[in-house]
N, C-alpha and C positions, 0 to 999 in steps of 0.2 A: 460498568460504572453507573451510580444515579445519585442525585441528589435531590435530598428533602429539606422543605425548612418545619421543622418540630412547632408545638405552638408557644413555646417561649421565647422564639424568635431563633435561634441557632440552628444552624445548616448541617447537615449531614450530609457526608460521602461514602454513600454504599459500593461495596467492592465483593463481587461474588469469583469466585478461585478453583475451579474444578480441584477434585483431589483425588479421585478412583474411578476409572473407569471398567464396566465390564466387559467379557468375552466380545462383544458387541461391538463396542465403541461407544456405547451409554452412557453418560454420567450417570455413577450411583452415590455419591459425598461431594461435598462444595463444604468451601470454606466462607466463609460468611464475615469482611472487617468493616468496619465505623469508623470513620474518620472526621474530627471535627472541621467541619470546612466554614467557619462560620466567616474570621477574617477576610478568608480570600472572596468571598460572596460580597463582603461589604463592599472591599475594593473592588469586586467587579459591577458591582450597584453602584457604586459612587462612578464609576469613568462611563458606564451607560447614563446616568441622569448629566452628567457634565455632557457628554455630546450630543445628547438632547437638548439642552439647552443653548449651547455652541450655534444647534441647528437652526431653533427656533429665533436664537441673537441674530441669525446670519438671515433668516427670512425677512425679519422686521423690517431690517437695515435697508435689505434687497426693498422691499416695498415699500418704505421711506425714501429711499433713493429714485426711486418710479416716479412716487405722485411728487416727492420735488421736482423732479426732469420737468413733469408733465405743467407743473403750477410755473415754474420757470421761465419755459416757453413764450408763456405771455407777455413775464415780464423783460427779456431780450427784446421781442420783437417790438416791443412799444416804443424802446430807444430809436432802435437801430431803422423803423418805422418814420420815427421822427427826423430820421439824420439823412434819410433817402428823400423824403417829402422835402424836409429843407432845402437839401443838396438841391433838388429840381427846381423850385423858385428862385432861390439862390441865383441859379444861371439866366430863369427868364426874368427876374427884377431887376438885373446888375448895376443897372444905370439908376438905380433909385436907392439913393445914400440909406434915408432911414430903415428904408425894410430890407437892404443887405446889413445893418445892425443886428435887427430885429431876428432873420434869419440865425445868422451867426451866433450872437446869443443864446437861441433858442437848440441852435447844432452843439455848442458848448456845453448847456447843462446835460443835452441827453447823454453826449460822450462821457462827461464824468459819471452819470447812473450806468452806463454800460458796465465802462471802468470800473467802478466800484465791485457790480457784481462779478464783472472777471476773476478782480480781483479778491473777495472775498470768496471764490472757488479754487483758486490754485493756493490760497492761506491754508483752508479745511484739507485740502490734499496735500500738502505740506503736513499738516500735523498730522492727519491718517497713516499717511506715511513713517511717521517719525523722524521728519527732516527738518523739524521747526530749530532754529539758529537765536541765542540770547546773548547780544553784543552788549557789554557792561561797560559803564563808563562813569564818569564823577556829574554828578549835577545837583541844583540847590532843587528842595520839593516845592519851595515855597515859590521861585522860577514858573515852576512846572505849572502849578494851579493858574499862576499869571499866565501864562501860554494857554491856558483852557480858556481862561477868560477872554481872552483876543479872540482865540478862534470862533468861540460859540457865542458869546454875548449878541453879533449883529444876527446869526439864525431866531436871536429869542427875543430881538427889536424887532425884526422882521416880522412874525407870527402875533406883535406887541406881549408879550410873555417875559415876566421879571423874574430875576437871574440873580439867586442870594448863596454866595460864598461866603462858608464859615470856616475858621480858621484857627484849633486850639490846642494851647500844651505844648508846640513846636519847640522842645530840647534840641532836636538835631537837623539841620536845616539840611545839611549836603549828605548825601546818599551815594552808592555805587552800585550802580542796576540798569537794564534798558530801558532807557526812557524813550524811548521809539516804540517798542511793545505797551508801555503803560500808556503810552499817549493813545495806542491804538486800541485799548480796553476803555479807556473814558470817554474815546471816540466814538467807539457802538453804544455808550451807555448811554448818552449825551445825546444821538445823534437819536435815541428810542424815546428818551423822555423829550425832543423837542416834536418827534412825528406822532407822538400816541398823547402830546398832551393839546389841548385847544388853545385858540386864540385867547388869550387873556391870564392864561392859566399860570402857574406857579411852579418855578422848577428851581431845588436846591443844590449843593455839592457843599459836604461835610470833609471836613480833612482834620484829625485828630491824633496826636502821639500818645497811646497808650503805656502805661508803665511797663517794663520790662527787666528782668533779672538777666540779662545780658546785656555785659560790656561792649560788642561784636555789631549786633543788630537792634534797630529799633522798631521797635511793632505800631503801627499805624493803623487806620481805621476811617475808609473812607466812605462816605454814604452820596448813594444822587436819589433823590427824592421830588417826586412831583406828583401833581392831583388831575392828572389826566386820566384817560377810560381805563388805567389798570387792568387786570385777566382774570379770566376764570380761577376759579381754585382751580380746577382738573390740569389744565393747562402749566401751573405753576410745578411741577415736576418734570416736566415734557421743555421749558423753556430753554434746559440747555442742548439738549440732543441734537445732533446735526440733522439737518433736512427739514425742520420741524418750523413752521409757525402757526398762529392761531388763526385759525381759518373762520372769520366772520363778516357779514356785510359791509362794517367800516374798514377793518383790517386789510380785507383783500382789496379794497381801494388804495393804501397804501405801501409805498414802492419799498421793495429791501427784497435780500434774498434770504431769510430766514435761517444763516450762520452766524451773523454777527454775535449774536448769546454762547452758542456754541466755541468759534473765535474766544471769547471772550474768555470760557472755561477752562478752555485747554490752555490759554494761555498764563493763565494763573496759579495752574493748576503745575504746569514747568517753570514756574516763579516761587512754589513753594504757599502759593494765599489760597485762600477761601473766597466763595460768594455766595450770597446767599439771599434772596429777595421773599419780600412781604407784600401784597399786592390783592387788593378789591376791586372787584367789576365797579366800574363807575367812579372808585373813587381816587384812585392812582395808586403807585406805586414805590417802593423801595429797598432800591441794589445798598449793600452792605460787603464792603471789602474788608478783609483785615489781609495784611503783607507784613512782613519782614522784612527788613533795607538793613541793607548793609551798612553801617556809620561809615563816613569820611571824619576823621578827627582833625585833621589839617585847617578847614575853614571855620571861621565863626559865622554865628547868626547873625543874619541880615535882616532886617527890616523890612518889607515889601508890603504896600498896602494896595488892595484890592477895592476898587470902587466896586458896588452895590448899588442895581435900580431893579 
């Protein structure tokens, strides 16, 4: 057997066939067939480039996963650094009210940065996994944004950074979806435009009901937008990948474990929404959601006003 590829692209399967032999044991006639093997070539070129590339996904990943460990590292041991140094004075100040505060305090926030990245490591393997769980239940959108607003406003007093929620087109107020998971997507979105943006700087949150030709679901469209250091183009493809964040002089000053984006995608992505961001070195940036909710027909629109400063 041998196979040629011809130069108009189609494969040959040559089959040579004895067919006489002499006194000998010679071959003296062969039979000579052609067979066109062009299909099965393709399909065997298409499942070699597929596991080549299988291969090469699976390298990246692996050495994605590496220099995360290794960037990581740092960022554990800086907590848990902190929580061991505390712990020690802790015991030799004990008698001294203010700086057992001061201590404590200071053993507090590292634990919730630990926490956090704990826990945005067993989220990522959750979703790796395909074990990620979406508990649906009734609530108002417009609730929800108020709930952003409590939580985040005193982070953007803190840093003095003004915090403008807009609010339009609201047809359908009450929705059926996890608003534990949505909360947890505006949670990293939020939680990036108050770390990546500076003291003074300006950080929005757009909430829009888009028109829709379904009775069923209403398509929404939410934006956060702020004018802090924004990314590289190059970077802005890379932004959702797991393991991945932008590695630069101020950046790597700044604490997070480099899922949250990631988190974020997959999350929306088993939500059935889109994201999508716009973003300049220097000049900030902007996440763009669109989702689909489920209508609740049962409640009417509420009125909920959101103070702006």
């Amino acid at each position: 057997f041998h196979t040629c590829e011809r130069t108009d692209g189609t494969w040959i399967l040559s089959m040579i066939v004895p067919q006489k032999y002499d006194e000998d044991g010679h071959v003296v006639s062969v039979l000579l067939a052609n067979r066109d093997f062009t299909e099965e070539k393709k399909r065997e070129l298409k499942q070699e480039e597929a596991l080549r590339q299988e291969k090469i996904k699976a390298e990246k990943a692996n050495e994605a996963k590496s220099i995360f460990l290794f960037n990581m590292s740092h960022d554990i041991r800086t907590p848990m650094n902190a929580i061991v140094g505390m712990t020690t004075l802790l015991q030799k100040d004990c008698g001294n009210e203010e700086k057992v505060k001061e201590y404590a305090k200071k053993i507090e926030l590292s634990s919730k940065h630990l926490l956090g990245i704990i826990n945005d490591v067993l989220d990522m393997n959750k979703i790796e996994s395909g074990k990620t769980t979406l508990n649906y239940t009734d609530f108002s959108i417009l609730e929800f944004v108020e709930q952003i607003n409590t939580i985040f406003r005193p982070q953007m007093d803190e840093k003095q950074q003004s915090f403008e929620i807009h609010v339009e087109n609201i047809s359908h107020e009450w929705v059926h979806a996890d608003s534990v998971r949505l909360m947890q997507i505006f949670n990293n979105l939020l939680s990036n435009a108050v770390k990546y943006t500076q003291a003074g700087g300006h950080i929005q949150l757009w909430l829009e009901e888009l028109s829709s030709k379904s009775s069923v679901y209403a398509k929404y469209r939410f934006l956060v937008v702020d004018n802090g250091m924004g990314m590289e183009e190059s970077f802005k493809d890379k932004i959702f990948d797991a393991f991945t964040r932008e590695e630069n002089s101020v950046t790597n000053r700044i604490q997070g474990t480099g899922l949250g984006m990631a988190i974020t995608k997959n999350l929306l992505d088993a939500m059935g929404g889109t994201i999508e961001v716009e973003s300049e070195k220097g000049k900030g940036s902007c996440f763009e959601i669109l989702l689909d909710l489920k209508i609740v027909k049962d409640h009417e629109v509420v009125s909920t006003k959101i103070e702006n400063s």
